[in-house]
VMD Tcl script that draws the C-alpha trace (Angstrom):
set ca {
  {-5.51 -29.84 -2.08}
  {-3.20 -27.03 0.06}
  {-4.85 -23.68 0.36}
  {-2.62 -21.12 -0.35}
  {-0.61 -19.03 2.34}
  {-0.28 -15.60 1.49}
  {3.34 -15.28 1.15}
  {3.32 -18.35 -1.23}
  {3.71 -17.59 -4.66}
  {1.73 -19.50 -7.25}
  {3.77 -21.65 -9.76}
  {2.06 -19.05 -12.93}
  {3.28 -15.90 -11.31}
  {6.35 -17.43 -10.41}
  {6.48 -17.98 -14.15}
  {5.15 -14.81 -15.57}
  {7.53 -12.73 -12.92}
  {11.01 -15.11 -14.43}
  {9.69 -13.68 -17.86}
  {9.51 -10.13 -17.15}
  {12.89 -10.67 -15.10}
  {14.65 -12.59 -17.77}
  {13.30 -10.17 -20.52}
  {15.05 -6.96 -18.48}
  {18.22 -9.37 -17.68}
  {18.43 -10.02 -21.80}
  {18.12 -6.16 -22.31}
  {20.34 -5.24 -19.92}
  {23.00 -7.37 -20.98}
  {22.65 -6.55 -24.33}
  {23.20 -2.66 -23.96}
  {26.67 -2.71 -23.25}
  {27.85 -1.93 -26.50}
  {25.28 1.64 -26.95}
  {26.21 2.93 -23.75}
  {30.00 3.29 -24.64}
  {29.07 4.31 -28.64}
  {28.20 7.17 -29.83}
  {25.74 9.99 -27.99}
  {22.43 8.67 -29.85}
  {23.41 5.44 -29.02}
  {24.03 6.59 -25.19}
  {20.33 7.74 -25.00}
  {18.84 5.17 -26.42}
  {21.25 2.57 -24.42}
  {19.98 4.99 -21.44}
  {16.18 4.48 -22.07}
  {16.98 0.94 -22.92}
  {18.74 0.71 -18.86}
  {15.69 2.18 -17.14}
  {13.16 -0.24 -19.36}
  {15.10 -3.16 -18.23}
  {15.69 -2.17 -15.07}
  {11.36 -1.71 -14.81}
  {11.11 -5.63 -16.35}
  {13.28 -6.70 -13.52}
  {11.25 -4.63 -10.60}
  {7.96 -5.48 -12.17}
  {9.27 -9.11 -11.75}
  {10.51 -8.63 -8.60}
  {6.71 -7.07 -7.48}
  {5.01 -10.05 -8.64}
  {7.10 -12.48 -6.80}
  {6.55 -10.12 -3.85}
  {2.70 -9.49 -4.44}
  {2.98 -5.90 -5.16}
  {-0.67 -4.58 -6.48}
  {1.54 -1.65 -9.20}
  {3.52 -5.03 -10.34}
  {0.31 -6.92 -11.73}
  {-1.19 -3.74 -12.98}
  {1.99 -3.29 -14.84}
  {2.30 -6.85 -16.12}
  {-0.81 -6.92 -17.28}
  {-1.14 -3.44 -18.95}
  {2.75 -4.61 -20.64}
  {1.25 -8.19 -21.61}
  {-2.00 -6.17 -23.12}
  {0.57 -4.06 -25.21}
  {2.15 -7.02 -26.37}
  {-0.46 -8.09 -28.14}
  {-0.51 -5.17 -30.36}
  {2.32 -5.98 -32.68}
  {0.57 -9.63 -33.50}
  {-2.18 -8.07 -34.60}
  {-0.39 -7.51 -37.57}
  {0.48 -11.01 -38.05}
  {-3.28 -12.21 -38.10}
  {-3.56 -9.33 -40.67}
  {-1.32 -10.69 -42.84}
  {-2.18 -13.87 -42.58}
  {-6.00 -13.30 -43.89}
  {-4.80 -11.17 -46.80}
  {-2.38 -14.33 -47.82}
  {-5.36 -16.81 -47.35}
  {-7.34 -14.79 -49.72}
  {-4.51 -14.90 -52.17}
  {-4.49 -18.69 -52.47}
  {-4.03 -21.13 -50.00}
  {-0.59 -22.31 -50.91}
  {0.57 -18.51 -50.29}
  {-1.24 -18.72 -46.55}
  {-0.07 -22.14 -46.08}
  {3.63 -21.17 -46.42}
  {3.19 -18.14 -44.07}
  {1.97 -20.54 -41.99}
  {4.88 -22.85 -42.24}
  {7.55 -20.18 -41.89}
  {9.88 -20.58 -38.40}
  {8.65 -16.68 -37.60}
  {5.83 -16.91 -38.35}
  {5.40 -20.12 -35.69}
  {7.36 -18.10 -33.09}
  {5.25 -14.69 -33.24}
  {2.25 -17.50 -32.69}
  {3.71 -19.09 -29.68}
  {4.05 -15.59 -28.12}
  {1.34 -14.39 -29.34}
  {-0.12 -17.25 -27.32}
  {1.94 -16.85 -24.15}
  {1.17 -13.14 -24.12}
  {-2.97 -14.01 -24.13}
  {-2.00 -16.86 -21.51}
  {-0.38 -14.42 -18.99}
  {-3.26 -12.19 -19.61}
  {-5.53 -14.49 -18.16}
  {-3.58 -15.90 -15.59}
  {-3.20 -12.67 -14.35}
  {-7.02 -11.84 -14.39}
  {-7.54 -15.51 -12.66}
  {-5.11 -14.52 -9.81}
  {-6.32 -10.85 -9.36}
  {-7.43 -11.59 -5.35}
  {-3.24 -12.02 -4.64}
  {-2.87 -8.31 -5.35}
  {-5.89 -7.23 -4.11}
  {-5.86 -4.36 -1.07}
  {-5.55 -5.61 2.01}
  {-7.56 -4.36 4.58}
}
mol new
graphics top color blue
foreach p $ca { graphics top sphere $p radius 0.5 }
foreach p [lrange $ca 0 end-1] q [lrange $ca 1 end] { graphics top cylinder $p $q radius 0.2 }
display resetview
């Protein structure tokens, strides 16, 4: 097995950076429309521009092994988790409804897809703890 150089970048923050960049490319691209509306819409199409354009740089730090980019990753992936735990909320007050009722929150298409990034989210969490020495000082 190849040790790492360190201007290599590992195939999981290769992975986690393309979903922070792709994330801020999808928001960008979708803000068009509020930046030429109305003057709410401008601000909010505004705040919208600098988030994306942060995705994109905190992307762009990972690839480059930038110590504020994994503290920002990680602190983002943390606060991703917060809107699941709503899901696994729900989820126990269906089960003790019945079964059936739990079972068919279960089966719904959202449901699955809050799951799977529910699931990704914890992944990159630990990836990024398992890689921490990349972004470590150097001295």
């Amino acid at each position: 097995m190849e040790s790492e150089s360190p201007t290599s970048v590992p195939l999981g923050i290769l992975l986690i950076a393309s979903f922070w960049i792709v994330i801020g490319a999808w928001i960008l691209s979708s803000i068009s429309q509020l930046l030429s509306g109305r003057p709410y819409q401008s601000i909010v199409g505004l705040i919208l521009l600098f988030v994306s354009i942060g995705l994109i740089m905190v992307g762009w730090g990972l690839l480059t092994h930038r110590r504020w980019a994994f503290f920002t990753a990680l602190i983002l992936s943390l606060l991703g988790l917060i809107p699941f735990s709503f899901l696994f909320i729900n989820l126990v007050s269906m089960i003790s409804y019945g079964y059936r009722y739990g079972l068919d929150f279960l089966l719904n298409i959202y449901t699955l897809f809050e799951i799977s990034v529910f699931i990704l989210f914890i992944l990159m969490i630990w990836y990024l703890f398992k890689k921490i020495k990349l972004f470590e000082k150097k001295q």
